[in-house]
Each structure stands twice: as structure tokens, then as C-alpha cells.
N, C-alpha and C positions, 0 to 999 in steps of 0.2 A: 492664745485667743483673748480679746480683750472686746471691751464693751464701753462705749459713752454715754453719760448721764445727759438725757434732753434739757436738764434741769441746770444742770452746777456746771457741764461741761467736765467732771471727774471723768478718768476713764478706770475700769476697772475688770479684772479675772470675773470669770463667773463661779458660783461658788463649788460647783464640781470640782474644781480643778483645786483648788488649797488644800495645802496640806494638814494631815494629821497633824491633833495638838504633840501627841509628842514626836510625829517628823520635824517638826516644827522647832519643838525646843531643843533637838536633838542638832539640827542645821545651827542654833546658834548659842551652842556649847563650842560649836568649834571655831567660834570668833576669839581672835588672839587681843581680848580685851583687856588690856594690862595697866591699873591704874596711874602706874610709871613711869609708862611709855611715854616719850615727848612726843611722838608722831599722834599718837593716841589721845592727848591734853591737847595739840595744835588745831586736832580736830573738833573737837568741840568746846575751844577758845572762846568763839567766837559769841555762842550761849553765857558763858565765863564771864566775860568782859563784856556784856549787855547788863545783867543780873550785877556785877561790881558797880555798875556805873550808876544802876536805875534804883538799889537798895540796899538798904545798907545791916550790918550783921544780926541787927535785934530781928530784921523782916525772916518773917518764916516762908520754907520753899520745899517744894516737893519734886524730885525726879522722876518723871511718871516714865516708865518703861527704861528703867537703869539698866537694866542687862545682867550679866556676868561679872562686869568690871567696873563699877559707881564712879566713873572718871568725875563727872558734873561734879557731885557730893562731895569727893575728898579734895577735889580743886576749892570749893568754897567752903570747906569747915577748915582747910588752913589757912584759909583767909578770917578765919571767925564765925564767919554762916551758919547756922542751922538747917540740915537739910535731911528730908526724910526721902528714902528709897521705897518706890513703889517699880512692883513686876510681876506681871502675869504670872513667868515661869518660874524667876529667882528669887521674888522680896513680894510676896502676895501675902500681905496683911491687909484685908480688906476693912481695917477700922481705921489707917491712913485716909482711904478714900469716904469717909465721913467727916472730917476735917477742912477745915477752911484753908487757903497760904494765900500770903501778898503774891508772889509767883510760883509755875510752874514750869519745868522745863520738860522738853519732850523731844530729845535729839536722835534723830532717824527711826522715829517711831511710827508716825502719822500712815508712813504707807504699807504700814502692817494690820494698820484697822480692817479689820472685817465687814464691821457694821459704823462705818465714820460720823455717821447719824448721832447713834449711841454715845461714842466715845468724846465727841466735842462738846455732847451735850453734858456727860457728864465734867468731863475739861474745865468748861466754862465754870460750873457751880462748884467747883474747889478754888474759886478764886473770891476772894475777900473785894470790898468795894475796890477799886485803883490798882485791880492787882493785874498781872501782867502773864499772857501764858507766851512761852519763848518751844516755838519748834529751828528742828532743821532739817531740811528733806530736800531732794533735786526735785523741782518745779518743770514739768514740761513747757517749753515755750516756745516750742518747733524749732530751738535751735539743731535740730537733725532730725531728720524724718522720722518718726515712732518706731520702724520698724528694725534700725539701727540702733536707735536709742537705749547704750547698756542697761540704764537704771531698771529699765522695765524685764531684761533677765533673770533676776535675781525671784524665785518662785515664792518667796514669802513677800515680796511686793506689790498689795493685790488692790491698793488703791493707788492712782497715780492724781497726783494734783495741777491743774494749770491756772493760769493767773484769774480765769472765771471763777474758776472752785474758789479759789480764795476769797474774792471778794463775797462769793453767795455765803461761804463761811462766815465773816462777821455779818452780815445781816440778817443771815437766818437766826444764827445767837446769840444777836444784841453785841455784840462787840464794840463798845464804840470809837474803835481806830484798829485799821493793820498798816505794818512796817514790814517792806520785804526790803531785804538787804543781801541780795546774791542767794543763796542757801538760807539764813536767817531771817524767821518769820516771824513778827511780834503781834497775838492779837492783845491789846487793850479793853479792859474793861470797863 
């Protein structure tokens, strides 16, 4: 069961139905997140090679919702990077999120938000003037009817984004530019 925002056009679970915090972290203990993995790096490349291209290893950067497996981080501290991990269930040092970074990255995290309000809000205010937040998440865009559409099975995916949400997203929070680039979202600040 799902629900549309009159507003943003999100669509979204209601909140009966989400799981427990720890069914929750318990569904993504059993993600085979291997920082090693090439299939694993291939996938969030593409965050990788945004973040290489737009800043450079002095700029400070935070992995918001790293997971299990800090792919983003060890991809770019061997490149030089400084990158701090931040995680609800695995790296919850909540004095990272007092902190400022030129970028953040936030790869398949967005449609985990509960309260998406909250979370972008905060998002935005860890970013430093020019600083860059870099998500990735499947964008609904009716390329197949909702009701086929896998991304929305997966029971911890309780906010689903389409190309309306996005744009109410920077405007509602000052963003001044997005970039969608397939799965890769860039808001600017």
C-alpha cells in the first residue's frame, strides 16, 4: 500500500507498515556489502567519479548512510580523500552530523528516509557554501507501471522519489541546481 504527496508528488508506505528499527537493521546485516567487491565499487562508481572529478583530496566529505560496507570511503581515501562515515545502525556518531563537508554522498539511502522532510533538511546544513550533496536511488518515471515496479518491493523503501519530488526538493531547500544523471542525483548548494 502506498500513498502520493499532493504536494512533491513522493509517493510513499504509510507509517503502520515500516519496520521495526531493529527488523530493519537486521534486513541490512544481510546485505553482501564487501568493500572489495568489484560489482560492489561498479556500483557506486558512479557517486566515485562525480566526487573525483568535482573535488579535490583537501575537500572534506561525509558518507551519510555508509552501511555495512563503507565502499564510497575506502574508494576515495585511496584516492587521498578524507571521508567520514555516518550510519543510523553502523557508524552513529552523531557529532559527525554537527559538522560541515564540501560534499556528501548518500547512495541508496534517500528511499529509506522516514521522515524525508527532516533528513534533507538536515542533508542540506552539512554542506559548506558550494558544497555538493551526491545521492543514488531509482527515480520513478513510469517507465513501468507502479505496480510491477521491483524498486518499490523491497519493505524498507518507504519513500519513492519522481522527477516532481526532486525538483520540490531543491526548492524547498534552497538548492541552487540539481543534476540527474540516470540513478545519480547531484543537489548543489
Amino acid at each position: 500500500m502506498f500513498y502520493k504527496c499532493t504536494t512533491c508528488d513522493g509517493i510513499f508506505r504509510p507509517k503502520h507498515t515500516f519496520l521495526s528499527a531493529d527488523a530493519e537493521k537486521e534486513h541490512y546485516e544481510k546485505h553482501n556489502n564487501d568493500v572489495f567487491d568489484e560489482r560492489y565499487q561498479a556500483f557506486v562508481s558512479p557517486i566515485v567519479e562525480a566526487v573525483l572529478h568535482d573535488f579535490s583530496p583537501e575537500s572534506s566529505g561525509l558518507d551519510f548512510g555508509s552501511g555495512t560496507g563503507p565502499v564510497i570511503a575506502k574508494m576515495l581515501t585511496d584516492k587521498g580523500f578524507q571521508v567520514q562515515n555516518y550510519d543510523l545502525f553502523f557508524a552513529n556518531d552523531l557529532a559527525l552530523l554537527k559538522q560541515k563537508y564540501d560534499y556528501v554522498s548518500c547512495c541508496e539511502v534517500m528511499e529509506h528516509f522516514q521522515q524525508p522532510n527532516q533528513e534533507f533538511e538536515l542533508l542540506k546544513g552539512l554542506l559548506l557554501p558550494k558544497g555538493k550533496l551526491y545521492c543514488k536511488t531509482e527515480v520513478f518515471n513510469r517507465q513501468t507501471p507502479f505496480e510491477n515496479w521491483y524498486y518499490k518491493d523491497d519493505f524498507t523503501h518507504v519513500f519513492i522519489y519522481q522527477p516532481k519530488t526532486l525538483e520540490w526538493i531543491k526548492r524547498e531547500f534552497g538548492f541552487s541546481n540539481l543534476i540527474v544523471k540516470e540513478k545519480l542525483l547531484v543537489f548543489e548548494n
